[in-house]
N, C-alpha and C positions, 0 to 999 in steps of 0.2 A: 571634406565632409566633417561637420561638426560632431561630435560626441554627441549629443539628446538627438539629430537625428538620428545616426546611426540604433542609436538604444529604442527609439521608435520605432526603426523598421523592423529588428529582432523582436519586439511586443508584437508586430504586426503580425509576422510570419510564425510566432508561436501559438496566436491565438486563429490564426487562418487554419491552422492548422488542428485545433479542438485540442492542445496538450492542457495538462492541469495547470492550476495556479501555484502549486508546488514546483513544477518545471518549470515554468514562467520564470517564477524568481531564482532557481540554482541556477540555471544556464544563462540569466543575467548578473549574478553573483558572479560567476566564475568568465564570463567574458570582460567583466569590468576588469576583476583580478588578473586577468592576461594583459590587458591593456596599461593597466598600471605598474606590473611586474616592468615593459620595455620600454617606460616613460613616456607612456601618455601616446604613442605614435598611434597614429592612426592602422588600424588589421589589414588597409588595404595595401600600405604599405611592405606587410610582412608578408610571413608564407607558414609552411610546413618546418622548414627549422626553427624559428621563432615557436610554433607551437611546439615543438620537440623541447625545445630549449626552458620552456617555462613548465612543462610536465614532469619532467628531470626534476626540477627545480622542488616541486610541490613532492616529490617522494625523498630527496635529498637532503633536503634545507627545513622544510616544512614537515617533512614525516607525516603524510596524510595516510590515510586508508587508502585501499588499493581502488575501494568502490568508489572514494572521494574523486580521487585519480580520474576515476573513470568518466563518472558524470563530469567534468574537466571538460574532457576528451573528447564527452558529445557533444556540449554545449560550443564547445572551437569548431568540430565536423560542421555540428550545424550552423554556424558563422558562416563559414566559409564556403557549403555548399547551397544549404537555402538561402542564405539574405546576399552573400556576394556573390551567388553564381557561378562559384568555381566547379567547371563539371569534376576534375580530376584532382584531388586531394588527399596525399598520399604521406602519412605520415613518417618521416625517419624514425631509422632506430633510435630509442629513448629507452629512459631508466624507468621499468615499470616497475610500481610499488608488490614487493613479493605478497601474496594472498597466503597468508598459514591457515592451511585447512583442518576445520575446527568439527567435531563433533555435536551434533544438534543437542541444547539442554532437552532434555526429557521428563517431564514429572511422574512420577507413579501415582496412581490412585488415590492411596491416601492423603497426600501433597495436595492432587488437587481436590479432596472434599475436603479438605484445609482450608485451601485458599478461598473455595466456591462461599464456606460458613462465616469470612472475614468478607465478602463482598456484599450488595444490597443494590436494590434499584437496577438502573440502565449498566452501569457496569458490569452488575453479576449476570445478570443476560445476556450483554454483549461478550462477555468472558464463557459463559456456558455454552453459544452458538459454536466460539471461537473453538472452543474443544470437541464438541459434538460433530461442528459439518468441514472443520479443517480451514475455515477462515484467516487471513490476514486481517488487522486491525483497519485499516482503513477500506477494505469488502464487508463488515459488519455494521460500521458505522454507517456507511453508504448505502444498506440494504432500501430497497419501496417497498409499497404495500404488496404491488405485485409479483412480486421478484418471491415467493412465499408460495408454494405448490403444500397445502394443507391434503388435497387426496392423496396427490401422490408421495408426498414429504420428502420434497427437495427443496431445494432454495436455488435460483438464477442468480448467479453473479456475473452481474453486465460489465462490473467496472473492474475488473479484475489489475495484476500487475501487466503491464505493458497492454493494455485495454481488449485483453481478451474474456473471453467468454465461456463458463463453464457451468456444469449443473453438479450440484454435492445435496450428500444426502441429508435429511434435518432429522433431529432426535424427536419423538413423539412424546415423550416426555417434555418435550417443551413448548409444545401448542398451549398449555394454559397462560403459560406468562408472557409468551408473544401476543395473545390474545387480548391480554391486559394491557399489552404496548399499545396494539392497533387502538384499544379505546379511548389511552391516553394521545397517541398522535392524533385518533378524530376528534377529539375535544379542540386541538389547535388548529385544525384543519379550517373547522365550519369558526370559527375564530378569525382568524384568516379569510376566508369567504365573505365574510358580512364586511371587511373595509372594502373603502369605495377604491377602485383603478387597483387590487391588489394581482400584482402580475404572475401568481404561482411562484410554484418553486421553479429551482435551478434546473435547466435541462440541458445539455452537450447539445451545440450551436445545431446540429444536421437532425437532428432529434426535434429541435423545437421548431425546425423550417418545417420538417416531415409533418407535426403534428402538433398545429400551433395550438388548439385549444387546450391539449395534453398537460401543459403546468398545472392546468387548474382542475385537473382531475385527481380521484383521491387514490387512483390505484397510484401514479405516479409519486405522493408523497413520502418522503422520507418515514421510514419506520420511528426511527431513533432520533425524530425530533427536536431541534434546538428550544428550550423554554422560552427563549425572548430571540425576535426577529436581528437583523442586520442589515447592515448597506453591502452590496457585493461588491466588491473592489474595483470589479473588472465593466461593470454595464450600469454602476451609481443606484441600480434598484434596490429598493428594499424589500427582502426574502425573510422567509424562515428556512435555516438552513438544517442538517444535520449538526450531531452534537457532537465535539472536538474529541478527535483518538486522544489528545492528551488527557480530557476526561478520564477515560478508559484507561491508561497505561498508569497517569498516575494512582488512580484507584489499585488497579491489579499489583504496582509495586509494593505500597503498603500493605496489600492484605499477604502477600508473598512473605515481608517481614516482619509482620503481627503474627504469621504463621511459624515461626521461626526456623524457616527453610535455606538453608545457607547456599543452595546452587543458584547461580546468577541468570535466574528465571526472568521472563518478560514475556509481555501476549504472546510474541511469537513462539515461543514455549509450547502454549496452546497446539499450534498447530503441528510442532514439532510432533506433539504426546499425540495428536489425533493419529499421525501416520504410524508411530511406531506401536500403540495398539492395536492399530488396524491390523497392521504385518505380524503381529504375537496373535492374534485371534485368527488368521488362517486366511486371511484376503492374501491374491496374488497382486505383486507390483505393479503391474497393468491398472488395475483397479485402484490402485494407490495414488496412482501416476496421475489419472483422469480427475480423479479427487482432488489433488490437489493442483491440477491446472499443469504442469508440469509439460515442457515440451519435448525433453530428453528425458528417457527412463534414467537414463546414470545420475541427473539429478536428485532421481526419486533413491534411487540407489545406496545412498548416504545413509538411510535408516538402518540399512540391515546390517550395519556394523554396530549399529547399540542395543542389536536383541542378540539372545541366543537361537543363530538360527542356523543348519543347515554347518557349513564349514567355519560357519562364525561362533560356533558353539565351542569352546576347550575349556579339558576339564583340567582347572590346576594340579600337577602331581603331589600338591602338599598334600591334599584330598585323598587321595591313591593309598 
């Protein structure tokens, strides 16, 4: 089996599959990288030590992140059990990269009406959302029109991490400027509408079978808008897509620095500060938990060691 077959079947079976185009390409990064680490042999030839032997490798030799590691790890699993077949694939013992367990950066208030007066535009929206409803940078960018519950003020996150699904709550204070977005994304909307054969936007393949006229509806368009259209990489169409988290992240970095804020803030920050005010203003974990999508409370758990809360409260005896 040739090399561009095999990488055709792995595109086949990732996109059969509705993963992202981010996944797409790490788990072909890192299958190439396996392949090439045992000189080019073909994976059908190899096994589980092989893959043992090049994860080792990449925390050894290579000093990756544990997470790097890890997406590694899926992308060989997924080799070897979606595209070759193999029902049972059992990885040996290997040298996992150790995880130093970090404390979430937190901002305080002032920090972030810092950061909010150095921001402008789609950024400082998408950074205000990010703090207000506990969003991830690429759950804001991705937001639709409809995904935006203005009675009840929540917001629908379809596209969450690992493609789940959850409802958080949206700050009412920020209906005026989202409402300004929606008028800005209708302006490209009906823009979009008037070319001839224009195929909507991007919808997740079961999504668009389900509801094939639904591209070209306007509840379905992206909030956060791209100003100028694209080819999709994956179907050769040309969309108007959302507008790139690097956008956003590089924005929020600079105003972080213009702010002259020395903790090593980033959007995720955002969502950091969302939980751990929640948990200072009297919300239980539960509530914390759902909010942030979270499938294990102990995840959610992480925060209550950066407030003063409960047995996490000590009072220094210099104080005394």
């Amino acid at each position: 089996m040739s090399k561009p077959r095999l990488l055709e079947r792995i595109r086949d079976s990732i996109r059969l599959r509705n993963y992202s185009s981010r996944t797409e390409r790490a788990y072909l990064y890192w299958i190439g990288q396996y392949i090439s680490h045992h000189g080019m042999r073909n994976p059908e030839d190899m096994g589980e030590r092989a893959v043992a032997a090049f994860l080792s490798h990449l925390a050894l030799r290579r000093e990756v992140a544990p997470a790097t590691q890890r997406v590694a790890l899926n992308a060989l699993v997924f080799l070897y059990i979606q595209v070759l077949g193999r029902n049972a694939f059992q990885v040996p013992g290997f040298r996992l990269a150790e995880k130093p367990r970090k404390l979430p950066v937190v901002l305080s208030q002032a920090e972030l009406d810092a950061i909010f007066e150095r921001l402008e535009g789609v950024p400082r929206l998408c950074a205000r959302i990010m703090y207000g409803s506990g969003l991830r940078v690429m759950e804001v960018v991705r937001l639709r029109v409809h995904d935006v519950d203005f009675d009840r003020l929540c917001l629908l996150v379809r596209d969450g991490k690992g493609a789940k699904q959850r409802i958080t709550t949206l700050a009412g204070s920020l209906l005026p400027e989202i409402h300004h977005q929606l008028d800005r994304a209708r302006y490209y909307y009906e823009e979009d509408l008037a070319l001839p054969g224009w195929p909507g936007v991007y919808l997740p393949h079961a999504l668009a079978r389900k509801y094939p006229s639904a591209p070209s509806e306007w509840g379905w368009q992206y909030i956060f808008c791209a100003t100028l259209r694209s080819e999709d990489p994956r179907s050769g169409l040309v969309r108007r897509h959302h507008v790139s988290e690097r956008l956003v992240q590089r924005a929020f970095t600079a105003a972080v620095r213009a702010a002259g804020i020395s903790k090593p803030a980033s959007c995720h920050s955002l969502r950091h500060s969302f939980a751990t005010h929640l948990l200072e203003r009297g919300a239980d974990i539960r509530t914390v938990q759902e909010q942030l999508g979270h499938s294990d409370v102990r995840t959610t758990e992480i925060y209550t060691h950066v407030i003063r809360r409960g047995g996490h409260g000590v009072l220094s005896p210099l104080d005394s």
